[in-house]
C-alpha positions in Angstrom: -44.0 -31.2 -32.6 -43.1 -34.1 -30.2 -47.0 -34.2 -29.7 -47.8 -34.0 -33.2 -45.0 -36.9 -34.6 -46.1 -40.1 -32.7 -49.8 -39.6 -33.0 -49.1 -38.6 -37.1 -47.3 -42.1 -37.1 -50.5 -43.9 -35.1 -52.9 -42.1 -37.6 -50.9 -43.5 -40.6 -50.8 -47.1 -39.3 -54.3 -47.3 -38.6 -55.2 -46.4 -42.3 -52.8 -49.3 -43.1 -55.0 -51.5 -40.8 -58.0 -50.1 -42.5 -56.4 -50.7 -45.7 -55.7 -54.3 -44.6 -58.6 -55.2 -43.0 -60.3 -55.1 -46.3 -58.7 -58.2 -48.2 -59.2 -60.1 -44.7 -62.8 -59.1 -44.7 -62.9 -60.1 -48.2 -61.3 -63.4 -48.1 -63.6 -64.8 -45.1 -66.8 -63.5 -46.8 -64.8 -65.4 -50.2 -64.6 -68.5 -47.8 -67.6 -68.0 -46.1 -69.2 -68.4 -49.5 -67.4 -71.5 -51.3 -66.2 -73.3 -47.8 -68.0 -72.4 -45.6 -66.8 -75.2 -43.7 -63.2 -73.5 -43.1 -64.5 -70.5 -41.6 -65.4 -70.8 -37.9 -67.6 -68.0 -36.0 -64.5 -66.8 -34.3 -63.1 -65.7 -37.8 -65.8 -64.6 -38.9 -66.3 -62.4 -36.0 -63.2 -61.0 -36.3 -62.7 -60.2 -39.8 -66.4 -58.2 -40.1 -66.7 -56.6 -36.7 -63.9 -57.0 -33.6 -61.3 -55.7 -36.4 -63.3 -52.4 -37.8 -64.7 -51.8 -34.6 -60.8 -51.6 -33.3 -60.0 -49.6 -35.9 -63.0 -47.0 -35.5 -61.9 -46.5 -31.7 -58.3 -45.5 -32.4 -59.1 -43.4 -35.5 -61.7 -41.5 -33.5 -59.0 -41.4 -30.2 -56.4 -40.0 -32.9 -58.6 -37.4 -34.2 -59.7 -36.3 -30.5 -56.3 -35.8 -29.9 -55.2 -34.0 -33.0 -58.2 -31.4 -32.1 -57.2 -31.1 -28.0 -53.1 -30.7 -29.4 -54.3 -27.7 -32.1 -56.3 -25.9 -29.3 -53.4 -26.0 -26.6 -51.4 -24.7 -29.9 -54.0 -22.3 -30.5 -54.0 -21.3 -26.7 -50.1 -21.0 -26.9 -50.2 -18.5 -29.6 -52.4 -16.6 -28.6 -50.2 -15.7 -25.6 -47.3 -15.2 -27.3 -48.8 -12.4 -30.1 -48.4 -8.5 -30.0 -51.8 -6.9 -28.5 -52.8 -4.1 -31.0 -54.9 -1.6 -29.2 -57.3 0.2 -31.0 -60.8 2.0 -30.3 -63.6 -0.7 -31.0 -66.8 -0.8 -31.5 -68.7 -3.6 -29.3 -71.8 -3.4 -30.5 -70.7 -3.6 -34.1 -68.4 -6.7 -33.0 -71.9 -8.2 -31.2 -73.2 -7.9 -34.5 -71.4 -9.4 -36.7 -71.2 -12.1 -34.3 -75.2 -12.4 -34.3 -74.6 -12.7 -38.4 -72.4 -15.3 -37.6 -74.7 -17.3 -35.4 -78.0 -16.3 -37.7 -78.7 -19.8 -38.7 -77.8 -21.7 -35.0 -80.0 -18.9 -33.5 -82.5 -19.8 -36.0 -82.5 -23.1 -35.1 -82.5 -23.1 -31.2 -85.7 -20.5 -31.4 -83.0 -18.1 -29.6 -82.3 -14.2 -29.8 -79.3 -11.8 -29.4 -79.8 -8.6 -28.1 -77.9 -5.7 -27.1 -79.2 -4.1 -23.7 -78.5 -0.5 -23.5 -75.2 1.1 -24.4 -72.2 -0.8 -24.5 -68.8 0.7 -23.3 -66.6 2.4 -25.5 -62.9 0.6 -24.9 -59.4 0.7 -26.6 -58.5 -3.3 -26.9 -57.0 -5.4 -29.0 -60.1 -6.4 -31.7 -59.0 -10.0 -32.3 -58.6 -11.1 -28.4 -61.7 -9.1 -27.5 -63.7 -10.8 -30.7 -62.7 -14.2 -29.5 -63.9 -13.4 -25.9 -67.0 -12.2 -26.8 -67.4 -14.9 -29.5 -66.6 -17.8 -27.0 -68.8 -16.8 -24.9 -72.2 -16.4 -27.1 -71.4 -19.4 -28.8 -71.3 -21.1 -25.4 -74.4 -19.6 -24.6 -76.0 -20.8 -27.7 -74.6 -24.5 -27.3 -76.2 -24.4 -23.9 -79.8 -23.0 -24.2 -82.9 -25.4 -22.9 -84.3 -27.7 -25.1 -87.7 -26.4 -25.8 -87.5 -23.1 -24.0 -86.9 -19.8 -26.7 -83.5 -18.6 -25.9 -82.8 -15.0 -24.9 -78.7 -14.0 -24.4 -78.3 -10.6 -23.3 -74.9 -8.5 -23.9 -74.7 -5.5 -21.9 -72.1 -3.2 -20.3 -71.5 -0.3 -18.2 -67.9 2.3 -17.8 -66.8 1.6 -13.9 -64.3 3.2 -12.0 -61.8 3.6 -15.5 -62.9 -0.2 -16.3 -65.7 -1.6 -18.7 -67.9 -4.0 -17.7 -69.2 -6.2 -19.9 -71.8 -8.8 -19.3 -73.0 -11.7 -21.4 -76.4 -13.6 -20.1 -78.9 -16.4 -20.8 -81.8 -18.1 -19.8 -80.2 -21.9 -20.8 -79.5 -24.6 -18.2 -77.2 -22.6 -15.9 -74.2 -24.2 -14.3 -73.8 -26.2 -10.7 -72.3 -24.1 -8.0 -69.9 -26.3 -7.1 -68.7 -26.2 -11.1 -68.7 -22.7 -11.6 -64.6 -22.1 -10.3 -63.4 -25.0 -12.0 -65.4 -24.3 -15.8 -62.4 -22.4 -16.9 -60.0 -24.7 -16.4 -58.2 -26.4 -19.3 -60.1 -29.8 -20.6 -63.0 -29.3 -17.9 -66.2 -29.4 -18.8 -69.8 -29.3 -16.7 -73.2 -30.5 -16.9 -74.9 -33.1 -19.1 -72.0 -33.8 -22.0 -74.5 -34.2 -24.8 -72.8 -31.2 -26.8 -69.9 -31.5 -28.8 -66.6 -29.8 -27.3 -63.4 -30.6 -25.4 -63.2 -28.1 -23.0 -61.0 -25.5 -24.4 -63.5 -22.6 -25.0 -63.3 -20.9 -21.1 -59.7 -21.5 -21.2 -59.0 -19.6 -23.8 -61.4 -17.1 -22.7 -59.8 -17.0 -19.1 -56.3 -16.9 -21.1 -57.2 -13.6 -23.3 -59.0 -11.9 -20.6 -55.8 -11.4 -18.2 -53.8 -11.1 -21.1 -55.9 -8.0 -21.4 -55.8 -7.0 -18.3 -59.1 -7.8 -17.3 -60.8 -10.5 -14.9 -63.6 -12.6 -15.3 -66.5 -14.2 -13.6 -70.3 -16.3 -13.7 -72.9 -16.4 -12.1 -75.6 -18.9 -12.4 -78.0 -21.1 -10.9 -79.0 -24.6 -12.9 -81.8 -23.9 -15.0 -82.0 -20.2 -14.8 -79.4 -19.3 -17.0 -75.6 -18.1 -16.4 -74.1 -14.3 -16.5 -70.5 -14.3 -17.7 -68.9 -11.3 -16.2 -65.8 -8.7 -17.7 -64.0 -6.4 -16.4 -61.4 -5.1 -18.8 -59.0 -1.8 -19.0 -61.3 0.6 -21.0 -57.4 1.8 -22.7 -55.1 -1.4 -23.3 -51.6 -0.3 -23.1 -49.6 -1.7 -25.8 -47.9 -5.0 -24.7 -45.1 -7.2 -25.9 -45.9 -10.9 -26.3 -44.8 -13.3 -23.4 -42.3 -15.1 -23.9 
């Protein structure tokens, strides 16, 4: 809320700019028309392109921030709701996911595929769903331009754990990025896809709220493999506080 209330109060004054840069705009091109005279280049300027050009950087700063304050909300919440265990099926979840992501898949000339048996585990289905979703997504967002896309989910039971794994052959990840990508608001690589760096965070956040750890490897250009290790039966949990 103390986030929320002074940039609510900037978004509403800049729509009153907007509102009021309208007459001004007006009334110069009014001026510029019958006197031209009394309208000097300066004005001019001002009126049709300093003043809506001010007002398109703060409206799009404003909405920036209103999408970074919902995630760290969103990332809040999540830590603070009651796990509900229950036996799940993961390559149902995988999926549904794929149905999801039909017409993005379509697009980047890219294919989903389940490799081998996954893990049978007893997890909450919404944090797991997000993990897994995140993840793809990500995988997705960051295939090679020109180069058919192939993400692998796979898994394997270890030592009372699952492991699940997902993969791709997109640009891969810089070594010296790879402990710092799931980090809040950090981001690697070429930014030329849209995001603020919340994705991994929120991964990182449900995975040890799970119980589990997580990990990548990759090497730029050859892909990345996004590593879980989770419970294979989640205890029931009370929310943090």
């Amino acid at each position: 809320h103390d986030l929320r209330s002074p940039l609510v109060n900037v978004m509403g004054f800049t729509a009153e700019l907007e509102s009021a840069a309208a007459p001004l705009r007006a009334l110069v091109d009014r001026v510029d028309a019958e006197a031209p005279a009394l309208a000097d280049e300066a004005a001019r300027f001002a009126a049709r392109e300093d003043l809506p050009e001010a007002i398109g950087f703060i409206r799009a700063s404003t909405q920036k921030m209103d999408r970074l304050i919902n995630a760290i909300l969103q990332l809040s919440r999540q830590g603070r709701r009651t796990l509900a265990p229950e036996p799940l099926d993961l390559a149902r979840m995988v999926d549904q996911i794929r149905e999801t992501l039909a017409h993005r898949l379509s697009a980047a000339d890219a294919v989903l595929e389940i490799e081998g048996r996954l893990p049978s585990i007893v997890s909450d289905r919404f944090a797991v769903d997000q993990i897994l979703s995140n993840l793809i997504e990500n995988a997705v967002k960051y295939l090679r331009p020109g180069v058919p896309g192939r993400i692998v989910v796979r898994g394997r039971p270890e030592a009372g754990r699952a492991i699940i794994e997902v993969a791709d052959n997109g640009r891969g990840i810089a070594p010296s990025a790879q402990t710092r990508i799931f980090d809040l608001f950090r981001r690697s690589g070429a930014q030329d896809r849209p995001g603020e760096g919340i994705g991994l965070a929120t991964v990182r956040a449900l995975v040890f709220r799970l119980g589990g750890l997580i990990d990548v490897e990759s090497r730029l250009d050859e892909g990345a493999t996004f590593r879980l290790s989770l419970p294979t039966t989640l205890a029931s949990q009370e929310p943090t506080p």
